[in-house]
C-alpha positions in Angstrom: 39.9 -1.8 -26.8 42.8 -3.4 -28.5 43.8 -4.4 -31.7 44.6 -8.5 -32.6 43.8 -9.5 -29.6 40.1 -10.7 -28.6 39.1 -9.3 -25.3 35.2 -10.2 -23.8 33.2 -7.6 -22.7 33.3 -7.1 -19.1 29.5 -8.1 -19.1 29.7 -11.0 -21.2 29.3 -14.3 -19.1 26.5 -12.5 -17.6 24.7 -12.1 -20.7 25.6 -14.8 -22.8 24.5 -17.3 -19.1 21.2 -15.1 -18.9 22.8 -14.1 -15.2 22.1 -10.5 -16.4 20.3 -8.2 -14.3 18.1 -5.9 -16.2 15.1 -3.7 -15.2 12.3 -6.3 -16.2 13.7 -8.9 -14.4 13.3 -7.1 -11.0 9.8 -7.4 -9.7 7.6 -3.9 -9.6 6.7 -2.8 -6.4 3.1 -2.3 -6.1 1.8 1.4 -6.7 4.8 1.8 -8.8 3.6 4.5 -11.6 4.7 4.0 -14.9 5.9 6.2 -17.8 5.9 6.0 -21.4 6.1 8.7 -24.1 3.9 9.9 -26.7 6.6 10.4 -30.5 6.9 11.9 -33.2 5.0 10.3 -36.2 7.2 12.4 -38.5 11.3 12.6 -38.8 11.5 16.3 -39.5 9.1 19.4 -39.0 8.1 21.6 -36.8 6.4 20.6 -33.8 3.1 24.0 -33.3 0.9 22.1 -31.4 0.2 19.4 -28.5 -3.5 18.5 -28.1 -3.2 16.0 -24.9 -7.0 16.2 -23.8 -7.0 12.8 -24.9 -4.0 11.3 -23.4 -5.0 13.0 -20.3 -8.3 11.3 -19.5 -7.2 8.1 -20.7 -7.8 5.3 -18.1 -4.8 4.7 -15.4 -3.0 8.5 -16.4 -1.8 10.2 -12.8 0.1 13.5 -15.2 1.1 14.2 -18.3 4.0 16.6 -19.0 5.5 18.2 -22.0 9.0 20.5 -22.1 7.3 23.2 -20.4 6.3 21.1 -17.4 10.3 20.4 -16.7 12.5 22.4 -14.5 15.5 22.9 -16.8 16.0 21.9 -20.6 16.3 18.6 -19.2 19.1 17.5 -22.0 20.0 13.8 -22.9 23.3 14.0 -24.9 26.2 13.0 -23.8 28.1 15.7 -25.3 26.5 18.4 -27.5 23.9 19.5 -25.1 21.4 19.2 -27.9 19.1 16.7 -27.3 16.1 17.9 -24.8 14.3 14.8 -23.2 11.3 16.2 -25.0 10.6 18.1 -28.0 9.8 21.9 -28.3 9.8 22.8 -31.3 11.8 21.1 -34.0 11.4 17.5 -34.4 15.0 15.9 -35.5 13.8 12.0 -36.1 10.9 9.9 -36.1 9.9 9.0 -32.6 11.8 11.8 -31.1 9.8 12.2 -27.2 7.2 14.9 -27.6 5.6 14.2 -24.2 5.6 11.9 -21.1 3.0 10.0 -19.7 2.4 8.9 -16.2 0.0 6.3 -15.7 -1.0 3.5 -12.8 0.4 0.6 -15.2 3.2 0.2 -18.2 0.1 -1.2 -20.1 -1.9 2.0 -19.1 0.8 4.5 -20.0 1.5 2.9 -23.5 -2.0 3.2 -24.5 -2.5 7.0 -23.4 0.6 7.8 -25.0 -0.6 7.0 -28.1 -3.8 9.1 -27.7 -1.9 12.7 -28.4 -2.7 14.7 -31.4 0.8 16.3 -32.0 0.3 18.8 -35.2 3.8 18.9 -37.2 4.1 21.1 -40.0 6.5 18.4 -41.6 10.0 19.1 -44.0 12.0 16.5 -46.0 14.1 14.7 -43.7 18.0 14.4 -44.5 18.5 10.8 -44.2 22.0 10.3 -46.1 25.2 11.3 -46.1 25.0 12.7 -49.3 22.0 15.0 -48.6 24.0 16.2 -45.7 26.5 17.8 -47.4 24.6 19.0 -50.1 22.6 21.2 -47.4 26.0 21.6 -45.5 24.1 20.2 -42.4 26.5 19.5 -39.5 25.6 18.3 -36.2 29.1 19.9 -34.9 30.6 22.8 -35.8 32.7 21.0 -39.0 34.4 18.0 -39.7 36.4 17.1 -36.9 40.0 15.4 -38.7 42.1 13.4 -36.2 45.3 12.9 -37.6 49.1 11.9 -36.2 52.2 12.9 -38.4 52.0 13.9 -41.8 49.8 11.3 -44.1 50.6 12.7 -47.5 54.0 12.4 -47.2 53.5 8.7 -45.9 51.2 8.1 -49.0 53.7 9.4 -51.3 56.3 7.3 -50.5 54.0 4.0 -50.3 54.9 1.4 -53.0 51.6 0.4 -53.6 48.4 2.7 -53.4 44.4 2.6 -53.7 41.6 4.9 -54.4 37.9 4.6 -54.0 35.1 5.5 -51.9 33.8 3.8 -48.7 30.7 4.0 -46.6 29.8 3.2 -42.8 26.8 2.3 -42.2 28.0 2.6 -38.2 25.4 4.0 -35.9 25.8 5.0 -31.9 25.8 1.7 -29.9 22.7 0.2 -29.6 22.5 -1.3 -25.9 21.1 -4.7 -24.9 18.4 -3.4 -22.6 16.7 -0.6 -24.4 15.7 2.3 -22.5 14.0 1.0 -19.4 15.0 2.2 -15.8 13.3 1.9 -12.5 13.7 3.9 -9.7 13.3 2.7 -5.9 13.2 4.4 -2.1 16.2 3.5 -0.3 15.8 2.5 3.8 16.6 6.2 4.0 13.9 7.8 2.2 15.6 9.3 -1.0 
């Protein structure tokens, strides 16, 4: 990162040229079993039940697994450790992974995903920053302050001063190729 200076992505030629590589330009190998997941209609609740009987005889499914087919918690965040892969209980967000389905074809597997009856006894989702606070909801332990040398005095000594309120409508990067990954035997077997 810098700051006044314009520095390109290390990616960038390749994607503004379409010289890109992502996982739907490589060809599929045939047998290649596909997955998709069934998600949460809801953005907060309580997930009770899974009925899959459905999803499970849908044409093209090979398995279908849910949290407690996993080995361990199976966590996606980066950080926290509070993100499971799939849901098993509370339901954070709408579309949150409740369950995985394998299936013969990407087609196949979309369709059967969307077969699943989750039941979700739903709650009032906090969707602001405002509603947040008000039900002192923190997804760390606090507010984490960053700070170098002492601000207030700075401030008070500053000819010229302002006052209002701001909002950052910033989110966690959204990437150019949007969850897709593939996964191929090397000459070796693995």
């Amino acid at each position: 990162m810098s700051v006044a200076k314009p520095l390109p992505h290390d990616a960038a030629k390749l994607h503004v040229t379409g010289a890109a590589r992502y996982v739907d330009d490589i060809p599929t190998p045939r047998g290649t079993l596909h997955l998709a997941f069934g998600l949460s209609p809801v953005a907060a609740g309580e997930l009770t039940a899974l009925d899959l009987d459905a999803v499970r005889s849908a044409p093209g499914v090979v398995k279908v697994l849910t949290a407690d087919d996993l080995l361990h918690d199976c966590d996606t965040s980066p950080s926290n450790h509070d993100e499971p892969l799939l849901a098993t209980g509370e339901i954070h967000f709408a579309g949150q992974p409740l369950y995985l389905v394998v299936a013969t074809s990407h087609l196949a597997a979309r369709r059967a995903a969307q077969l699943g009856k989750p039941q979700i006894t739903p709650r009032d989702p906090i969707l602001t920053v405002e509603q947040a606070l008000a039900a002192d909801s923190r997804f760390e332990d606090g507010p984490r302050i960053y700070q170098k040398g002492d601000a207030e005095a700075a401030l008070s000594k500053a000819s010229r001063r302002l006052s209002g309120q701001i909002e950052m409508g910033g989110q966690e990067h959204f990437y150019l190729e949007g969850q897709a990954a593939m996964a191929l035997p090397q000459d070796n077997g693995d």
